[in-house]
C-alpha positions in Angstrom: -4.8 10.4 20.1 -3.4 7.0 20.4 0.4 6.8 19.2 1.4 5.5 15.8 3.4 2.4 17.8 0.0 1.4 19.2 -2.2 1.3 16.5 -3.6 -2.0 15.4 -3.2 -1.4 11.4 0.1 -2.1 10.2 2.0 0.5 8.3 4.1 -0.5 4.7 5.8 1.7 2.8 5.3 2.5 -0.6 7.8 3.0 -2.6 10.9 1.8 -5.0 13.9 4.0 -4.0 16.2 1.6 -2.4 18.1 4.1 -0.3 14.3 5.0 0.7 13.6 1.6 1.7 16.4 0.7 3.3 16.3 3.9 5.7 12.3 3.1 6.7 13.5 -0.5 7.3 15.1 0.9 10.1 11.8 2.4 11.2 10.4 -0.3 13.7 6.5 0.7 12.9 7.4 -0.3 9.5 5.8 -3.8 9.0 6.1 -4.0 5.3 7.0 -2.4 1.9 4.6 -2.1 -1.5 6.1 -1.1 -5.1 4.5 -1.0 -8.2 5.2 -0.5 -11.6 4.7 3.8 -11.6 6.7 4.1 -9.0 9.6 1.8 -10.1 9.9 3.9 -13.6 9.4 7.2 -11.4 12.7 5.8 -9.3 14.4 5.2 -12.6 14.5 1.5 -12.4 15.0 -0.5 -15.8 16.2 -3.4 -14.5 13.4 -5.6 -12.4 15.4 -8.3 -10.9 18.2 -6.8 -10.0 16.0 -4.0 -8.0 14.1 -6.9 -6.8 17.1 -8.9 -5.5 18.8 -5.5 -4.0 15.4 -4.9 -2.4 15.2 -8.3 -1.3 18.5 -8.5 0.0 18.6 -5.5 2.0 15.2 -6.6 3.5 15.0 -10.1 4.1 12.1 -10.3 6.4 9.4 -7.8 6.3 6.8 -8.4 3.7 7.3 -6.7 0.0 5.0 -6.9 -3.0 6.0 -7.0 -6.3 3.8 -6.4 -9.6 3.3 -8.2 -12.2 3.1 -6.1 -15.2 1.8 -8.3 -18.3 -1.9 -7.5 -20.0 -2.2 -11.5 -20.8 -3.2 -13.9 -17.6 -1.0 -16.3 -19.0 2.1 -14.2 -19.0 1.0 -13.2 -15.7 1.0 -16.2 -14.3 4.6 -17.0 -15.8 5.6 -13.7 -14.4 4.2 -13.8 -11.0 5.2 -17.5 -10.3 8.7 -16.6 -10.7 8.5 -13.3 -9.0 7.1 -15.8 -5.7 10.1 -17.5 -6.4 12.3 -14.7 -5.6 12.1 -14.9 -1.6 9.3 -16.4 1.2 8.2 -13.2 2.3 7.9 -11.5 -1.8 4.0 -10.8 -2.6 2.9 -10.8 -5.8 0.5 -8.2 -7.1 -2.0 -9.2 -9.6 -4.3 -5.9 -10.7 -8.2 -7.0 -10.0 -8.6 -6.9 -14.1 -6.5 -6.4 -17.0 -6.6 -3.2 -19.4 -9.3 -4.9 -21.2 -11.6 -5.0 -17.9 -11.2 -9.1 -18.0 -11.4 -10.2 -14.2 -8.5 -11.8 -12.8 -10.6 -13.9 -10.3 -9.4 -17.1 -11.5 -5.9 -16.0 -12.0 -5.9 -15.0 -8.6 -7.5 -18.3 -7.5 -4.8 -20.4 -9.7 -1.8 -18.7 -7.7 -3.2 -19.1 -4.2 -4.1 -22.1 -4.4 -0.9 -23.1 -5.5 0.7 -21.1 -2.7 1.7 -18.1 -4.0 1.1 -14.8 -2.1 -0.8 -12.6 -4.2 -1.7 -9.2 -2.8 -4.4 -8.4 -5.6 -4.8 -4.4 -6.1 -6.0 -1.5 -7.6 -9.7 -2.4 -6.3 -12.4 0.3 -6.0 -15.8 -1.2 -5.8 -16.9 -3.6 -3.1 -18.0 -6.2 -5.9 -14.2 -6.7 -6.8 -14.1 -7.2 -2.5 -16.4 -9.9 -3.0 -14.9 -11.8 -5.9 -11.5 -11.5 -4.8 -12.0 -12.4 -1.4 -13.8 -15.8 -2.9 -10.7 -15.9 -5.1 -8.4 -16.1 -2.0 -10.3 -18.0 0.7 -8.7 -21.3 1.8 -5.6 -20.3 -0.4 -1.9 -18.8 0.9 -1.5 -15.7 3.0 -2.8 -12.8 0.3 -3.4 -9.0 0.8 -6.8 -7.3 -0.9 -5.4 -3.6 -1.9 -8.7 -0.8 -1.7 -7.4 2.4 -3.4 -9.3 4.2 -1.0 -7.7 6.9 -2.1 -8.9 7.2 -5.6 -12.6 6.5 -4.0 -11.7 9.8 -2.3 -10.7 11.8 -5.4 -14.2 11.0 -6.8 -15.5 13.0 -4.7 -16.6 9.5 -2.0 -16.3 9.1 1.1 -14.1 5.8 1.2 -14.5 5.0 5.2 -18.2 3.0 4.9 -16.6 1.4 1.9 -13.5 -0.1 3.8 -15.5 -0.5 7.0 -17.7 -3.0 4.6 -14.5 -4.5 2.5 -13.2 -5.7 6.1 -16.6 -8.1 6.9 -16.2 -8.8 3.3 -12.9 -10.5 4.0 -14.4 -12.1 6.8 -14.6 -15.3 4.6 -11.2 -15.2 3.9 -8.9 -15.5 7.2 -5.9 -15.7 5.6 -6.4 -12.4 3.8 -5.4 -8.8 5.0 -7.4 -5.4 3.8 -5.3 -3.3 2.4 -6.2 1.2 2.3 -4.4 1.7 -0.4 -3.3 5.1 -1.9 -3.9 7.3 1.2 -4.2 11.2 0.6 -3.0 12.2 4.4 -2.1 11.4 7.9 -5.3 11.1 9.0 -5.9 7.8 6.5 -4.0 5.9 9.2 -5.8 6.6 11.8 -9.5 6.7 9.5 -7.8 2.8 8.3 -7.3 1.6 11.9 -10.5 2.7 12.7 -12.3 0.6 10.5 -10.5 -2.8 11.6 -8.1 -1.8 8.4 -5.1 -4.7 8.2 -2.4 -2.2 6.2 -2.1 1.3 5.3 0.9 1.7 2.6 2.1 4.9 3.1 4.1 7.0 0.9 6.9 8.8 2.1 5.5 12.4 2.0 3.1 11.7 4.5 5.6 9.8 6.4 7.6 12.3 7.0 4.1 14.0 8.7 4.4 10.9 11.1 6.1 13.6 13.8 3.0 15.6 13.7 0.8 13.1 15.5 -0.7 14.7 18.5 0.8 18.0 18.4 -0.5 20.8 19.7 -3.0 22.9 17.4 -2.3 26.1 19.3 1.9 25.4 18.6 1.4 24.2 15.3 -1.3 27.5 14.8 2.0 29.5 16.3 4.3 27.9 14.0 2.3 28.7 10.9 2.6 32.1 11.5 6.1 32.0 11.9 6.7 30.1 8.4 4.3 32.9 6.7 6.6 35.6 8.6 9.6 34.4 8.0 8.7 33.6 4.2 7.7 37.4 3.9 10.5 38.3 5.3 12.9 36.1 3.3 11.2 37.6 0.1 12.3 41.2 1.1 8.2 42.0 0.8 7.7 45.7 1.0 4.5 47.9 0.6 
């Protein structure tokens, strides 16, 4: 199994607790950082610069996305042209549509042309591939985010559909694919497979990163010890 230090597809984290952030900046297989919306109120953040500028601050040269988070294009634009304004290496992430399934193609098309880095996310379909990487070709640096994940929960197998979403972005050099929304370890490995760019991870399967390559008889061994020593711990008698 080749080591996480010599794969090909780069590894952000995703998240938006700063103490979180800062201690996977540390972490040199860490290329970049994602947040979004959810996660920011999850983290208890109510104030969006100032986490932005803290965030910013303590990591002034990997990549980290930010997301817009008005339902008018408009106010999205406002919103995401300032947010580029905020450092060189911010992206901005524009959701593929808005609540009321309106496309953001042109949006999209609008920033990067103008130079903003827009990572564009929450995509599912290979159709949205398509468009969007239209959107971005000849246009700044821009990531395409797949929630391969969510293809998963539907029961799909998401690997055939970011093996495609890569030739997809084929027409777009400038553009990075994105596996979104991973379920396990095994995603990174599945998204570097498949040419993948980026895999944002979260830190739960981080913290799995140790298990790469261990032994299956060792980690069979050490299964039974957690069951034994949980029934033990529980004072379990029959």
């Amino acid at each position: 199994m080749t080591p996480i230090e010599r794969l090909s597809v780069k590894i952000f984290a995703d998240g938006a607790d700063l103490a979180g952030m800062i201690a996977m900046y540390q972490r040199p297989y860490i290329s970049g950082f994602t947040t979004n919306p959810t996660l920011m109120r999850k983290a208890g953040i109510t104030d969006y610069r100032r986490f932005a500028r803290e965030a910013l601050a303590a990591i002034p040269d990997r990549p980290i996305s930010f997301e817009v988070f008005s339902d008018e294009f408009a106010d999205m634009e406002r919103q995401a042209t300032e947010m580029a304004g905020w450092g060189h290496h911010v992206y901005v992430k524009i959701p593929v549509t808005n609540t009321r399934r309106e496309p953001a193609y042109e949006l999209v098309r609008r920033l990067s042309t103008a130079g903003v880095k827009v990572n564009v996310t929450a995509l599912t379909t290979l159709s949205q591939v398509r468009a969007v990487a239209d959107a971005v070709a000849g246009g700044a640096p821009s990531c395409v985010s797949v929630f391969a994940g969510r293809i998963a929960d539907t029961g799909r197998d998401p690997v055939p559909i970011m093996a495609e979403a890569v030739g997809l972005l084929k027409v777009a050099p400038a553009a990075e694919l994105i596996w979104a929304s991973p379920r396990e370890l095994l995603n990174v490995f599945q998204a570097d497979a498949v040419g993948c760019h980026i895999i944002t991870v979260t830190s739960d399967i981080l913290t799995k990163l140790p298990l790469v390559g261990k032994d299956l008889d060792e980690y069979s061994l050490d299964t039974v010890r957690m069951f034994y020593d949980d029934a033990t711990k529980a004072g379990f008698t029959l």
